[in-house]
C-alpha positions as CSV (number, residue, x, y, z in Angstrom):
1,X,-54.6,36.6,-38.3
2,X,-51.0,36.7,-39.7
3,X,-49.0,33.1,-39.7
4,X,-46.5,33.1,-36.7
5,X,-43.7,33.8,-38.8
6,X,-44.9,36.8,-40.0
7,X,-45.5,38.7,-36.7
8,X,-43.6,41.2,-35.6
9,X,-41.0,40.6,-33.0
10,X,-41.8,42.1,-28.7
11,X,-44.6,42.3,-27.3
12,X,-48.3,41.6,-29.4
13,X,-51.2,43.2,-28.9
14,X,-53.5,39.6,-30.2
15,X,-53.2,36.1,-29.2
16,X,-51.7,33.2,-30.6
17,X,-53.6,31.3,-33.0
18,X,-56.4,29.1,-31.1
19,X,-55.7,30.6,-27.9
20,X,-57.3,33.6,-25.7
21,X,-55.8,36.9,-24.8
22,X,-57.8,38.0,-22.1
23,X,-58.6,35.7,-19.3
24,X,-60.5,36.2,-15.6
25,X,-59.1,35.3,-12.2
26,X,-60.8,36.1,-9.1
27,X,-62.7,39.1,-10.9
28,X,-59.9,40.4,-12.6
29,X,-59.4,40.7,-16.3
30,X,-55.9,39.9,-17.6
31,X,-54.4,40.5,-20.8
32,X,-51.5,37.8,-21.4
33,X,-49.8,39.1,-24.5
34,X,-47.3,36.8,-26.1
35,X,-43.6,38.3,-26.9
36,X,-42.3,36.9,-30.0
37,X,-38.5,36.7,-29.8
38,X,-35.8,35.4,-32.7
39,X,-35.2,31.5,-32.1
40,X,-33.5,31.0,-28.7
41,X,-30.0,29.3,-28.3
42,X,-27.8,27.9,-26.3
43,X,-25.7,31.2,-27.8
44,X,-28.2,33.4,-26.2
45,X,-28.7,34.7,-22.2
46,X,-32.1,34.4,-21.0
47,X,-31.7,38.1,-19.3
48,X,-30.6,39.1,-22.2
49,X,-33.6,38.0,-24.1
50,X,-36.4,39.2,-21.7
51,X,-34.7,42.1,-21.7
52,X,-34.8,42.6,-25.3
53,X,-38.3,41.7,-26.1
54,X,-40.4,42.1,-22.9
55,X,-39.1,45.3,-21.2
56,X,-42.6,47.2,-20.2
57,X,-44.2,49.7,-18.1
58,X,-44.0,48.4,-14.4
59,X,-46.6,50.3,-13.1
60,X,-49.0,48.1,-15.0
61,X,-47.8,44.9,-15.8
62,X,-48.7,42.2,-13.4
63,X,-46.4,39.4,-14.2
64,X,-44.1,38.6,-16.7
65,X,-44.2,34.9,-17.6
66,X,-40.6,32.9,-18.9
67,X,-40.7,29.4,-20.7
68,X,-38.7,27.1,-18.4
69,X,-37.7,25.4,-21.7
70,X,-36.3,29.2,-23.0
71,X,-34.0,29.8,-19.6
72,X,-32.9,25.7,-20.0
73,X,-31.6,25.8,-23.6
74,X,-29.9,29.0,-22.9
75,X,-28.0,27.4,-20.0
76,X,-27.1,24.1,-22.3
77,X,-29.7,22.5,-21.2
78,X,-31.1,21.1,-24.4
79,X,-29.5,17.9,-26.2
80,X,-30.1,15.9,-29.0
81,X,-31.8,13.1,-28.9
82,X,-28.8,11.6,-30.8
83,X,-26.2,12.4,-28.4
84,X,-27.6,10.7,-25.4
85,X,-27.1,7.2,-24.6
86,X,-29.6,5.6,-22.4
87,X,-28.2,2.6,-19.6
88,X,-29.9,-0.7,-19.3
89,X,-32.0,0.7,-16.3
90,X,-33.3,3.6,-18.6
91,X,-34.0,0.8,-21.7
92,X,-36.1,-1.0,-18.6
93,X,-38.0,1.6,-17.0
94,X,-39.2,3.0,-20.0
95,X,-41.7,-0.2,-21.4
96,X,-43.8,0.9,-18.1
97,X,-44.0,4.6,-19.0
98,X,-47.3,5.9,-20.4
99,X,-47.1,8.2,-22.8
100,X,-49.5,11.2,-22.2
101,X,-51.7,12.6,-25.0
102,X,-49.5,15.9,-25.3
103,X,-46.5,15.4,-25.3
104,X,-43.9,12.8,-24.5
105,X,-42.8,13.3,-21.3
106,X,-40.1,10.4,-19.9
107,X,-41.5,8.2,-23.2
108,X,-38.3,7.3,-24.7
109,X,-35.2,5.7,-22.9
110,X,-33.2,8.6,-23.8
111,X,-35.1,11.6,-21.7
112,X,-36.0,8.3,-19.3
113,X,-31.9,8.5,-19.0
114,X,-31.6,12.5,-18.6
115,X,-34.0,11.5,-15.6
116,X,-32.0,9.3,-14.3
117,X,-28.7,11.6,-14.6
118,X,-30.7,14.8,-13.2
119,X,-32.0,13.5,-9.9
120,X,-30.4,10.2,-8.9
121,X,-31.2,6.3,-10.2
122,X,-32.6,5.4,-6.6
123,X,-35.3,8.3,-6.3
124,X,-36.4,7.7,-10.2
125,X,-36.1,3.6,-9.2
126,X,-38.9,4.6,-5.9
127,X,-40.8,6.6,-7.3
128,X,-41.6,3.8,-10.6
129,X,-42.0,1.0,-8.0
130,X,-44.6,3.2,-5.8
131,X,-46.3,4.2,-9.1
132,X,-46.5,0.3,-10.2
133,X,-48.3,-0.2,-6.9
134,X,-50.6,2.0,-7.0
135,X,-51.9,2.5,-10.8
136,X,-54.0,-0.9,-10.3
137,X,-55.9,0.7,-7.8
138,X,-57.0,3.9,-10.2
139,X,-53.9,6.2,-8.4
140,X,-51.7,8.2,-11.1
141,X,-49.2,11.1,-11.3
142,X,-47.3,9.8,-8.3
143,X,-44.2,8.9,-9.9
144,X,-43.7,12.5,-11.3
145,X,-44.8,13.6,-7.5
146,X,-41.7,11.8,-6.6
147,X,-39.0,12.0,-8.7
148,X,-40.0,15.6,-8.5
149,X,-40.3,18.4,-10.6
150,X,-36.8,18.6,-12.3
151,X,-37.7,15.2,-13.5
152,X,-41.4,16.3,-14.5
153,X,-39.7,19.4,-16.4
154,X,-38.0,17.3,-18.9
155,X,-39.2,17.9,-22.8
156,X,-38.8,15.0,-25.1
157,X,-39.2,16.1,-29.0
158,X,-42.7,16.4,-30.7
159,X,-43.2,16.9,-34.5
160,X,-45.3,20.1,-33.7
161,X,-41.9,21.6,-31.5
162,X,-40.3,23.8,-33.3
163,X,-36.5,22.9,-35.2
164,X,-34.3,21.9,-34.2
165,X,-35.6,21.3,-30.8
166,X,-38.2,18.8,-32.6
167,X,-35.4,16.4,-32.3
168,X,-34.0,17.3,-29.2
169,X,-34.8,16.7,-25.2
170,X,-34.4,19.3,-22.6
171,X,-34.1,19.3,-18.8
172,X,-35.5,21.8,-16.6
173,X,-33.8,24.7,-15.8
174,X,-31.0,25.4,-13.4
175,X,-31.8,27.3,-10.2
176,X,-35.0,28.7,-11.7
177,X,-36.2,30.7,-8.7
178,X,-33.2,32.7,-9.0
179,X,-33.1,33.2,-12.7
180,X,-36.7,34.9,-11.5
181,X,-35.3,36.8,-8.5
182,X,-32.9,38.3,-11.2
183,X,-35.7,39.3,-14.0
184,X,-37.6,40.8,-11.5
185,X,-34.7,43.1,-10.3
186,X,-34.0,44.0,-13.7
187,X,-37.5,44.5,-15.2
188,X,-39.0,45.9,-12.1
189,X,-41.7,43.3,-12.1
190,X,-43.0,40.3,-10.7
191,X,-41.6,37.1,-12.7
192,X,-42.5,33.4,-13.1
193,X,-40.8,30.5,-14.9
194,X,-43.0,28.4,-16.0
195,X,-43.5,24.5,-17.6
196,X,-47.4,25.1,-19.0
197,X,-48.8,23.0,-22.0
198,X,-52.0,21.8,-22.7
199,X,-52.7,19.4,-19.6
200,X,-52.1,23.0,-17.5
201,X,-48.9,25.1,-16.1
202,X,-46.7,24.2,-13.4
203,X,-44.5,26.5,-11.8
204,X,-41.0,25.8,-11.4
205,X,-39.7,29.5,-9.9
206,X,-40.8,32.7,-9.1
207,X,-39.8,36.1,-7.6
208,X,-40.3,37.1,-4.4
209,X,-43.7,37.4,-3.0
210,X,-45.7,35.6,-6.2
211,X,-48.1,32.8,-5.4
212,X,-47.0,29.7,-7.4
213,X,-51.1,28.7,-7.6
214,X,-52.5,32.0,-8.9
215,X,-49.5,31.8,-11.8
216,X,-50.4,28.1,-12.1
217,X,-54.1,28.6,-12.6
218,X,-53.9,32.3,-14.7
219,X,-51.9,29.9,-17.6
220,X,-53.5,26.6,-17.3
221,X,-55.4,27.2,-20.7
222,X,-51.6,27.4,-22.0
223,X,-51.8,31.0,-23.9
224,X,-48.2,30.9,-25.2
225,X,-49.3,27.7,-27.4
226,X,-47.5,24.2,-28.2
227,X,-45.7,24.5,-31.3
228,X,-44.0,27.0,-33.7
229,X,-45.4,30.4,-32.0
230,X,-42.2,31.7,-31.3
231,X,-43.1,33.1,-27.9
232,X,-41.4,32.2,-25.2
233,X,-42.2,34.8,-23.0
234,X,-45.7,36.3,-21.6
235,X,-46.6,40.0,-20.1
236,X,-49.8,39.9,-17.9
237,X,-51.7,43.2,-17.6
238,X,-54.6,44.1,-15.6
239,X,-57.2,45.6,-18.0
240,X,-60.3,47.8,-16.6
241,X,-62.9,45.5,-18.4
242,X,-66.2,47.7,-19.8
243,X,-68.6,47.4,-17.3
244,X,-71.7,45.5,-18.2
245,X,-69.6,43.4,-20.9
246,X,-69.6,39.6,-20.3
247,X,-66.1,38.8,-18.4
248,X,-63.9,36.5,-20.1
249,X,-63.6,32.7,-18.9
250,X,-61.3,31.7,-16.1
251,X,-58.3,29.9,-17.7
252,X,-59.1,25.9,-18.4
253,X,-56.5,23.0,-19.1
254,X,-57.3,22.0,-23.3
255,X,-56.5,18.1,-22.2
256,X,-57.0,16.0,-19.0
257,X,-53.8,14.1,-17.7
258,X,-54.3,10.6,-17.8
């Protein structure tokens, strides 16, 4: 298989490396083929992008897929880690963070501080006390239930992220249902921004008329990959699989949350 940086840019035809192309929901084969772009800016719109690489036929493409990281650096969304200065409550809250297995999540003081800037000190203060209650009694992932998913959506920098945003943190998106509502009026198909990695996908905005769950579950095995792939966008096609061949698996997370 050719090294990501060799592919051709649009819309491929094989998966990324490691991952599956085809997948089966509910008795239906999909193909979710990765679209390789050029490396994403602030400089760029994310319209503009889709548009570029991931214009298809309507009549049989089922979903196009957006990278909630893609839309939020094109809206300024993404900062370097050195131009962020963490407060003293930030510096605190994050000795009780743990750190997950893939990735780094609110790890550091400094995307601990974009947290704090995005939805309010009080809710992130809550939602760390009710976590600190109930860990010792085996209950996690309530403190991202709380402070809520434009806290949860935050990327802090991983070696494997490609430059420069392997030294940067991002926040979620701005308005993301409505950066779907307009893909979807200008491709002519259904559209979901998405925040998937290798624990599973969460969906942070959609079109009208998608179900958030069947998104969430068709990318949980996370087919647009963790690192340098260069594919920030996904079109999912129903295929007529061969009858009598063996279905493809249903998508599966790679890692368990802790």
């Amino acid at each position: 298989m050719p090294e990501p940086a060799d592919r051709p840019m649009g819309i491929l035809d094989v998966a990324n490396p490691d991952r599956a192309l085809y997948a089966t929901l509910d008795g239906q084969v999909y193909a979710r083929h990765p679209v390789r772009t050029h490396l994403v800016t602030d400089a760029d719109d994310a319209i503009d992008v889709v548009r570029r690489y991931a214009r298809s036929n309507p009549d049989d493409t089922a979903l196009v897929a957006v990278s909630e990281r893609m839309v939020a650096i094109t809206q300024g969304r993404s900062h370097p880690m050195t131009s962020i200065r963490p407060g003293r409550l930030a510096r605190f809250l994050v000795r009780f963070v743990t750190r997950p297995g893939y990735g780094i999540g609110l790890g550091t003081a400094e995307t601990m501080q974009l947290a704090i800037s995005e939805v309010g000190a009080p809710r992130i203060l809550f939602a760390a006390a009710v976590s600190a209650l109930t860990k010792p009694f085996g209950v996690h992932g309530l403190f991202y239930r709380i402070a809520g998913r434009q806290a949860a959506a935050i990327d802090g920098p991983t070696s494997y992220t490609i430059a420069p945003y392997n030294r940067s943190a991002t926040l979620g998106p701005r308005d993301p249902n409505g950066v779907a509502a307009r893909l979807a009026a200008e491709l002519g198909s259904p559209v979901a921004v998405i925040d998937a990695n290798d624990a599973g996908c969460n969906v942070l905005g959609v079109s009208r008329g998608l179900d958030r769950r069947w998104v969430e579950r068709l990318f949980a095995d996370n087919p647009l990959g963790q690192a340098g792939e260069q594919t920030p966008i996904c079109v999912v096609r129903s295929v007529a699989w061969p009858p009598g061949d063996p279905l493809p698996p249903e998508p599966a997370r790679r890692l368990t949350p802790p």
